[in-house]
C-alpha positions as CSV (number, residue, x, y, z in Angstrom):
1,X,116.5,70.8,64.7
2,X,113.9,73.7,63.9
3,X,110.6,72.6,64.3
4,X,109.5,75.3,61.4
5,X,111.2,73.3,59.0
6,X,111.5,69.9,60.0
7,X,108.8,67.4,57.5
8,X,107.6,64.0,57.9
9,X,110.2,63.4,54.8
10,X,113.2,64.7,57.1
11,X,111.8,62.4,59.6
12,X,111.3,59.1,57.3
13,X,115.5,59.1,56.5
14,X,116.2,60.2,60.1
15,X,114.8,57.5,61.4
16,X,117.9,55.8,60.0
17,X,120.3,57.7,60.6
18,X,119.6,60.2,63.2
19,X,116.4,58.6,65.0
20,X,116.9,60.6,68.0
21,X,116.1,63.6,65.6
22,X,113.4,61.8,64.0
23,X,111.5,60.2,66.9
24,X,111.8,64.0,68.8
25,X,110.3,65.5,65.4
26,X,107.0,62.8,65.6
27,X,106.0,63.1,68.9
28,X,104.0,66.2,68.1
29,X,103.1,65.1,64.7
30,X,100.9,61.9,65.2
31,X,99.4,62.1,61.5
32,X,103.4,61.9,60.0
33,X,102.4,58.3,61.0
34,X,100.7,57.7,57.7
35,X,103.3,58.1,55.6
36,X,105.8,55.2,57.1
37,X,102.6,53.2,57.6
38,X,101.5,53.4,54.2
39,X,105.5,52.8,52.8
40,X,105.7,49.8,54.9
41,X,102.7,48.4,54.3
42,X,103.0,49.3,50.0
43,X,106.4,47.0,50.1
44,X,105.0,44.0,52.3
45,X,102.2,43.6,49.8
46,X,104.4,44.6,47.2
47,X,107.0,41.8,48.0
48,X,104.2,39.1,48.4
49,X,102.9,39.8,44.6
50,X,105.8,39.9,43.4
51,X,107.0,36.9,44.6
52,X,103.4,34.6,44.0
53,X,103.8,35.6,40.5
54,X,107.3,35.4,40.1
55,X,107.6,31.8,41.6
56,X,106.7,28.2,39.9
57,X,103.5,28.3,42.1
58,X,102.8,24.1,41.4
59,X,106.5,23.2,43.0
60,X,105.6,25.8,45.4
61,X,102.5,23.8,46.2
62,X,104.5,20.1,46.0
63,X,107.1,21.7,48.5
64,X,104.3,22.6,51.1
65,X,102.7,19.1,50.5
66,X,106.0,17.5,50.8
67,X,106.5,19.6,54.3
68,X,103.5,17.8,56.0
69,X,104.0,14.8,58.0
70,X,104.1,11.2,56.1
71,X,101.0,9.8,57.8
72,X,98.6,12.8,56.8
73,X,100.7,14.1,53.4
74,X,98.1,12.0,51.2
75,X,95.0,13.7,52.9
76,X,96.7,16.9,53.4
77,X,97.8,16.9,49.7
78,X,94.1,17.6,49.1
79,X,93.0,19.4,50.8
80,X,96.6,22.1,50.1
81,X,95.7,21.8,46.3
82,X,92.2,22.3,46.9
83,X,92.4,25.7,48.2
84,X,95.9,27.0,47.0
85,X,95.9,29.2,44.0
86,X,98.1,32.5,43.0
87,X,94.5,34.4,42.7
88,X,94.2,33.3,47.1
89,X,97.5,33.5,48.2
90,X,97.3,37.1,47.0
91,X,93.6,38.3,47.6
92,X,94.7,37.1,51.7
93,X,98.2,38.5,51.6
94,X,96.7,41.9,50.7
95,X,93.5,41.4,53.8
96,X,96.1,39.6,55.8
97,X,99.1,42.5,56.3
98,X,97.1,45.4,56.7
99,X,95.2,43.7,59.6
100,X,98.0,41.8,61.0
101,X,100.3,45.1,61.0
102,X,97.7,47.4,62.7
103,X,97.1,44.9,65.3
104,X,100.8,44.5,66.4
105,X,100.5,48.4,66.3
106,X,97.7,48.4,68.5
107,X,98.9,46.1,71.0
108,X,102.4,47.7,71.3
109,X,100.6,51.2,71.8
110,X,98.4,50.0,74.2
111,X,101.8,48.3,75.9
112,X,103.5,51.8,75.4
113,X,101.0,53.7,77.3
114,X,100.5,51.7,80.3
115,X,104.3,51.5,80.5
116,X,104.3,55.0,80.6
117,X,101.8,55.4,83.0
118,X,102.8,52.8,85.5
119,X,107.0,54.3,85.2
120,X,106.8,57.4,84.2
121,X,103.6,59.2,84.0
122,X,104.1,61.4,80.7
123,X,101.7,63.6,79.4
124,X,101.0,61.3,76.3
125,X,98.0,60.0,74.1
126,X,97.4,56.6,73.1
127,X,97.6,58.0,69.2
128,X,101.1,58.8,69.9
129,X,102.4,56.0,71.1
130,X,100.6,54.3,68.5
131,X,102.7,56.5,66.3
132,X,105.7,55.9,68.0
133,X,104.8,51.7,67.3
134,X,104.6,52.4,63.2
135,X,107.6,54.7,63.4
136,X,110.0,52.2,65.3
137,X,108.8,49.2,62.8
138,X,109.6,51.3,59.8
139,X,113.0,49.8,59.6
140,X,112.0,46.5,59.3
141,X,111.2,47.6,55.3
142,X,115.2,46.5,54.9
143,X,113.9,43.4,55.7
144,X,111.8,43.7,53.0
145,X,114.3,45.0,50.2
146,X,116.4,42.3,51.3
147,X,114.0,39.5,50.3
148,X,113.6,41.5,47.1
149,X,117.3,41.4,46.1
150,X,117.5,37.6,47.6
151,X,114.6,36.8,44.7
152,X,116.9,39.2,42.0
153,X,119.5,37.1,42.5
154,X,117.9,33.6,41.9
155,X,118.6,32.0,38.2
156,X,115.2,30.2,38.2
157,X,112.0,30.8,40.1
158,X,111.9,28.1,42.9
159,X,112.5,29.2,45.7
160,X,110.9,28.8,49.1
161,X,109.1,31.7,51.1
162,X,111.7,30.9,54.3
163,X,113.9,32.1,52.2
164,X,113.1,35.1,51.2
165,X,114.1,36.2,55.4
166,X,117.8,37.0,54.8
167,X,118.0,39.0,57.8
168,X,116.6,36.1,60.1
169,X,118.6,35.3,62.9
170,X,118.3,31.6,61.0
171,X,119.6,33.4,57.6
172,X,122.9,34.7,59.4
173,X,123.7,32.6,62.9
174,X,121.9,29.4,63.1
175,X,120.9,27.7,59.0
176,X,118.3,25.4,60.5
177,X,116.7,23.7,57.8
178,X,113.1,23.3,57.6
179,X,112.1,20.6,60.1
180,X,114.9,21.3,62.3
181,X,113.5,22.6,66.0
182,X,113.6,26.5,66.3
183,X,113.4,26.8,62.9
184,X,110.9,28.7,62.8
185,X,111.4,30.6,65.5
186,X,114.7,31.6,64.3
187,X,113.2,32.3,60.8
188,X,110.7,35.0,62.2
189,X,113.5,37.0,64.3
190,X,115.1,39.4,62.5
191,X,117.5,41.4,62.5
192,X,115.9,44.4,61.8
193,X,113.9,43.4,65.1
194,X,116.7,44.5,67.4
195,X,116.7,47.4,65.1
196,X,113.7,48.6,66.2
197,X,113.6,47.7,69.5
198,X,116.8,50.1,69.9
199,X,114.7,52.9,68.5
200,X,111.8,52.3,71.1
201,X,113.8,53.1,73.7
202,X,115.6,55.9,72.1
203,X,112.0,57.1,71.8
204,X,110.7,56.2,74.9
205,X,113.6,57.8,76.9
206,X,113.4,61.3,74.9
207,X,109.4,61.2,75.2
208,X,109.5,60.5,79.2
209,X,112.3,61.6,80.4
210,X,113.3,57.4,81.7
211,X,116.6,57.3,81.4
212,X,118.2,54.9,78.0
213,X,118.5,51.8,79.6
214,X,115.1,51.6,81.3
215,X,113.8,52.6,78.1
216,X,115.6,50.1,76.4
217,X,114.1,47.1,78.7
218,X,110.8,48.8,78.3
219,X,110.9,48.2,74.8
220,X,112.4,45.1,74.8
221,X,110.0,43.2,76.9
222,X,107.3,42.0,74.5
223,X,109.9,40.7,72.1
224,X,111.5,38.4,74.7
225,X,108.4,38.1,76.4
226,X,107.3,36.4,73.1
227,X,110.2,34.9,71.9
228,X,111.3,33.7,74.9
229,X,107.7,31.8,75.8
230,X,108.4,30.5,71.8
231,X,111.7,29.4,72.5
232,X,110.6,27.6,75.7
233,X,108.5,25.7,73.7
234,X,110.2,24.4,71.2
């Protein structure tokens, strides 16, 4: 790879397919972070409009109600119709991924750096770790196409949200239905999650010199950290 020539758009399709390339090109070039920041953010909140203004938001509403349990559904009814609208839903979907997505960012950076410090001791900032966090997440926006081309595919418009994850481990290995225990645990693990945390240790191996499958573990620890204090609760 020459350095001279390699761009933050080089870097956004190697990430895919060469992310070993891509992930050595970003280390030096913390403000290439804005670019898959800014893509994967456009398409979350892209997905979300799209899909409160593409569904039949009152069966949408009765579907929610209908999901609460039978001794509070009446007062919950409510209260749900009280404060759902298309005009909310969307006005907190576009406060509510920006903020959500730059704290996970944070946190893994934060993790990043005192991982490095405690096992390896690299010469690294917190900014590029941080980077590092955006640039491992970006392929979770085939998450995102996917739930686009699940909706492109529907005859009508009522569909529910859950659905929308067709790369949930739910989607593809367990089809829990709603109500079912580690539902939604299964929902909220994707695919694309693995994805990622594959590319953090590519990362963190090239950036520290650990060796693959320490990085690996490294960078699969707050996943099954979280997932596995979920799954023990469920």
């Amino acid at each position: 790879m020459s350095t001279s020539k390699y761009n933050v758009f080089n870097a956004l399709i190697d990430i895919v397919t060469a992310p070993g390339t891509a992930l050595a090109g970003v280390k030096d070039h913390v403000k290439w972070l804005w670019w898959p920041l800014g893509l994967s953010m456009l398409l979350g909140i892209g997905l979300t409009a799209y899909y409160i203004n593409w569904v039949d938001f009152d069966w949408m509403v009765d579907e929610i109600i209908m999901s609460q349990p039978v001794e509070t559904r009446a007062e919950s009814a409510e209260w749900i119709r009280g404060r759902m609208s298309r005009q909310n839903n969307l006005v907190m979907s576009v406060i509510l991924i920006p903020v959500v997505s730059l704290l996970i960012y944070s946190l893994l950076a934060t993790y990043y750096h005192l991982a490095n410090k405690l096992t390896a001791g690299a010469a690294l900032r917190w900014t590029q770790w941080f980077s590092m966090s955006v640039w491992t997440s970006f392929v979770n926006i085939f998450s995102t196409v996917a739930a686009f081309v699940v909706i492109l595919m529907q005859d009508g418009n009522q569909l529910p949200q859950h659905e929308l994850q067709a790369l949930s481990v739910n989607s593809l290995l367990l089809h829990l239905e709603p109500g079912d225990r580690g539902f939604t645990w299964g929902n909220s693990l994707l695919l694309t999650n693995f994805w990622s945390v594959g590319l953090v240790g590519i990362g963190f191996s090239r950036w520290t010199g650990s060796s693959l499958l320490k990085s690996i573990i490294i960078g699969a620890f707050p996943f099954v950290l979280v997932y596995g204090i979920w799954a023990a609760f469920i």
